[in-house]
N, C-alpha and C positions, 0 to 999 in steps of 0.2 A: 762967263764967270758965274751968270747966277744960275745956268745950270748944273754949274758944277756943285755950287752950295747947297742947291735944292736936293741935290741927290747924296750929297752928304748926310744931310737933315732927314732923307727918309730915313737914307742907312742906320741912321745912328736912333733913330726913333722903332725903327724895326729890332734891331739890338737889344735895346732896353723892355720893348713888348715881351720880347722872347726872354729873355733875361727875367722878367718879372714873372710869366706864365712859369715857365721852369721852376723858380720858387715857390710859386704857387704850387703844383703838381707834388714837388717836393716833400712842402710841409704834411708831416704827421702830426698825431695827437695819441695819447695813451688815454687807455681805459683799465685801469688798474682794477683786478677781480682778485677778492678774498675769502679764506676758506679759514674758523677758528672754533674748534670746540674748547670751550673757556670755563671746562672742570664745572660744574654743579655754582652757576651763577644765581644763587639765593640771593632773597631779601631776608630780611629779622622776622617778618609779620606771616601766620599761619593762613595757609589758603584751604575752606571748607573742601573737605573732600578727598585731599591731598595726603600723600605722606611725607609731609615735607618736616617734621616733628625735631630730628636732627639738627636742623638749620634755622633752630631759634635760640634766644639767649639762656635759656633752660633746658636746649636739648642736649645730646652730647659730642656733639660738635661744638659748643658754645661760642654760635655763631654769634657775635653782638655787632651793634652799628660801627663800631672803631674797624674791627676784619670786614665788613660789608664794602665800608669805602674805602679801606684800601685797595680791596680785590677791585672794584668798581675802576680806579685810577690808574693800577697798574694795565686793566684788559687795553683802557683809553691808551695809554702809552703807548703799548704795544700795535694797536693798531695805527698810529699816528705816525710811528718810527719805521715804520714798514717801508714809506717813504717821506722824509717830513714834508717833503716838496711838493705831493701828490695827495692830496686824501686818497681813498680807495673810493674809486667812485660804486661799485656795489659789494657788500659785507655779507657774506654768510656767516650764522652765528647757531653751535650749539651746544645745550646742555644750559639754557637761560630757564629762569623759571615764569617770566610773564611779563606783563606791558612796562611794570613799575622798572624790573630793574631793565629794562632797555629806555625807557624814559629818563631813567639816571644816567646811564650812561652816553645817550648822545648828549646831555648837557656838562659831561666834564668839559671844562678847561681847553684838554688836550682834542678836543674833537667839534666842539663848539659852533668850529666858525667853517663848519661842512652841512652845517643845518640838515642833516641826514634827516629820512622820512623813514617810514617802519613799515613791512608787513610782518605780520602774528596775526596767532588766534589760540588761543586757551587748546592743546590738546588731550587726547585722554587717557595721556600717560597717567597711570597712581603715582609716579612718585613726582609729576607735576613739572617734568622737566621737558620742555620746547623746541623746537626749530626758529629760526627770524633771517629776514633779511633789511637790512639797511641800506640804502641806499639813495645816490646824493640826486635830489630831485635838477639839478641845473643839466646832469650827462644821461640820464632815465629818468622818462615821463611813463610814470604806472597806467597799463591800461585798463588792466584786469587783474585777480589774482583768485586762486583757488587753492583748497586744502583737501591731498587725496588721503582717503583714510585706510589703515591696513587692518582689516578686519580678518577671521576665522571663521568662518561656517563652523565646524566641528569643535572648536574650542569658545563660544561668546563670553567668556570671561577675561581672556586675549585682549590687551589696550599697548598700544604702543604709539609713538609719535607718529603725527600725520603728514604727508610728505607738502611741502608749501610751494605754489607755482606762482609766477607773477611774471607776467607779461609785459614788454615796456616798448618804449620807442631810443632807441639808444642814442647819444651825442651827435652819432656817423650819420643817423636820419633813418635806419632800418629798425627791424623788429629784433628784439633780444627776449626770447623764451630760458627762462630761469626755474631751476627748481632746487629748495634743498632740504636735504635726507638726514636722518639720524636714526640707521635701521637697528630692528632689536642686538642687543647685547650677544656675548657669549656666554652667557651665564647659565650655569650646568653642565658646560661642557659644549665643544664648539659643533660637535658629532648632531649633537641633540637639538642643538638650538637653530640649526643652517637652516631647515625647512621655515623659517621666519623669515630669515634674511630672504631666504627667496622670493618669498610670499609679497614682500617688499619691494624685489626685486621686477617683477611680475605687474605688479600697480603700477612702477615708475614706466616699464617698457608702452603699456597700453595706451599709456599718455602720451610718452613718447610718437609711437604710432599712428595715434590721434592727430598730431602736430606734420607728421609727416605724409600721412594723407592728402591732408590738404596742400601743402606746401614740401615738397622733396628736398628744395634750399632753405627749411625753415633753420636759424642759428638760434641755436641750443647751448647754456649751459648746466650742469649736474654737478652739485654741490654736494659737502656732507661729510658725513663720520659713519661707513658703511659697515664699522665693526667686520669688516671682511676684506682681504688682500686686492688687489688687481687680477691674480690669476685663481679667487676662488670662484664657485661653482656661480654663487649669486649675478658675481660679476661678467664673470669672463663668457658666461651660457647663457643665463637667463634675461639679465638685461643686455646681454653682446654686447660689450664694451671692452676695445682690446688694442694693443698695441699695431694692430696691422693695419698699413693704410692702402693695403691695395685690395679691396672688398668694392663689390659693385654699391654707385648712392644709391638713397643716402644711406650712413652708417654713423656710429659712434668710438669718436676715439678718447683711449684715455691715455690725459697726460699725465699721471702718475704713475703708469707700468716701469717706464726706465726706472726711477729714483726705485723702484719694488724691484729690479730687478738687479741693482750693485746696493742692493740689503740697505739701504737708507727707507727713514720712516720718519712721520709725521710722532710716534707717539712708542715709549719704552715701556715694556711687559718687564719687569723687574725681576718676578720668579722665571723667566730664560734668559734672561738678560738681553732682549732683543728689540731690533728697530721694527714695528709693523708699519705698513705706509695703508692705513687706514682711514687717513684722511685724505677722498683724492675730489679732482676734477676733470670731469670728461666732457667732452664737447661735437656736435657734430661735424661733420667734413663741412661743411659750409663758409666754417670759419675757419678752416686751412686750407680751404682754394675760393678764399671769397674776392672777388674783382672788384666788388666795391662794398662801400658800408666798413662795420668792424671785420679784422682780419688778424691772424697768429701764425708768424711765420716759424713759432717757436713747438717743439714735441714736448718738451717738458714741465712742469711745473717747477715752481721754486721755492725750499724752504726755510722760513726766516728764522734762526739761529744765532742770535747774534750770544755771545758770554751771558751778557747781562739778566736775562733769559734762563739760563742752563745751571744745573746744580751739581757738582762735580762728586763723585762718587768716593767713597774709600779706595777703591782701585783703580781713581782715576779716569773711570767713563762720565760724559759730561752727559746728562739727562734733562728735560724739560723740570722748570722749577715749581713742582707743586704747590696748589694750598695747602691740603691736608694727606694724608699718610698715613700711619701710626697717631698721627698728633699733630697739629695746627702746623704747617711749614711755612706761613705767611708767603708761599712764589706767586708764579702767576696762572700755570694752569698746567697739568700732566702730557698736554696737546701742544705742539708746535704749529703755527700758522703759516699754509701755503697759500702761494698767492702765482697770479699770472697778470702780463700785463697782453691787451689786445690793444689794436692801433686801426687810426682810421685819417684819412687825410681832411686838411681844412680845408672848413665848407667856406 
């Protein structure tokens, strides 16, 4: 009899081992990564040097403190609503103008109790407008960070935003290499302006390279507002970042090619009336065939749209709800904010 109970007692103790390992194994954890250019985030107060002249209460934009904090509250919102249940544990953020209003911003209300950390640095855009990233120090511990600069040899009058990298130790216990972009404009024409973007494009790769050098499985994220498609030149050549995943490692893939490629966009061109998916994020294979650490068993990104967000057109197309346009719109930004979630099991 008491063997028979003893062997009960293991069975049923080996059941429960197994049963709890299993669970164990199991359990995931999300790492929610976000992508948001947040339209020309001014403050009221002029920065020497800058042309930020528009975006004071005497300029003509007649930016005053009343539209500063609303735009301020609404970007919180939106970033909070993404998922309320989640903060985003790292925030790419552009078209900010500098420390202060990212200082206000993680102190709204809506964002508060994520005690976000910040990397910046004053770039040497003229018109004073930045790169940043946020992120929640408890799921990324910063190790290092750098600021690459996109310079011209043949033009030194050339300023545009510097590409920001920040190195971390991620929640999963591995290294998570970040960078994010906000490559020149189309301004003059898209013909004219491309040798920028590439130039841009060219700085990001070498770093890239850099990273891969040393480490072939190094996991890489690539943020940003690349004023360029998924299949333009900058992209799809220069940096090789492409929808193929069967390229010998390591390589880089972008998860915003699909959404570019059934005409969906981060952001509406008004005079074609068109989706451009301008805002993307790409990522190395590492983290689509990663065995342990963070991992994305997902190809595509995802873009947040909710009504509340969107301003519906005379003809009925629903478009991201701008601040400004012809005249103050009071929205939230001309940019729609992509996001991805990566997963990594508990430690």
């Amino acid at each position: 009899m008491k063997t028979t109970v003893s062997t009960l007692l293991i069975a049923l103790l080996t059941i429960s081992y197994s049963f709890s390992y299993a669970q164990k194994n199991q359990c995931k954890k999300s790492f929610l990564v976000v992508q948001y250019n947040v339209e020309n985030l001014f403050d009221t107060i002029h920065n020497p040097g800058k042309r930020d002249s528009e975006f004071l209460p005497i300029g003509r934009k007649e930016w005053n403190s009343k539209r500063y904090w609303d735009k301020e509250n609404k970007i919180a919102t939106v970033l909070q609503q993404i998922n309320p249940k989640h903060f985003p544990d790292l925030i790419s953020l552009v078209e900010i103008e500098d420390q202060r209003v990212l200082d206000d911003l993680i102190s709204r209300p809506e964002l508060q109790k994520a005690h976000y950390k910040i990397v910046h640095r004053e770039s040497p855009d003229m018109r004073g407008i930045d790169c940043a990233l946020l992120y929640n120090p408890k799921t990324f511990k910063l190790i290092s960070k750098n600021f690459y600069k996109v310079s011209m040899k043949s033009n030194p009058n050339f300023k545009t935003r510097e590409i920001l990298y920040a190195k971390g130790l991620s929640a999963a216990g591995d290294t998570l290499n970040v960078f994010v972009n906000h490559w020149p404009s189309r301004r003059g024409g898209m013909e004219k302006s491309e040798p920028k973007r590439n130039l841009a494009a060219s700085v990001l790769r070498q770093a890239v390279d850099s990273l891969f050098k040393v480490n072939p499985k190094a996991k890489i994220i690539i943020l940003g507002d690349f004023n360029d498609e998924t299949n333009n030149h900058s992209i799809e050549k220069t940096l090789a970042a492409t929808a193929d995943i069967h390229r010998a490692t390591p390589f880089l893939y972008n998860m915003a090619s699909i959404e570019d490629q059934q005409g969906l966009g981060s952001y509406h061109y008004w005079k074609t009336n068109e989706w451009n998916m301008i805002d993307q994020m790409i990522i190395s294979n590492a983290l689509l065939n990663a065995t342990s650490g963070l991992e994305t068993k997902d190809n595509q990104i995802n873009i947040f749209r909710p009504d509340w967000i969107l301003h519906t057109d005379k003809d009925g197309t629903k478009v991201p709800a701008r601040t400004y346009g012809r005249t103050y719109y009071g929205g939230y930004s001309d940019h729609l904010p992509i996001y991805q979630y990566f997963y990594y099991h508990c430690r």
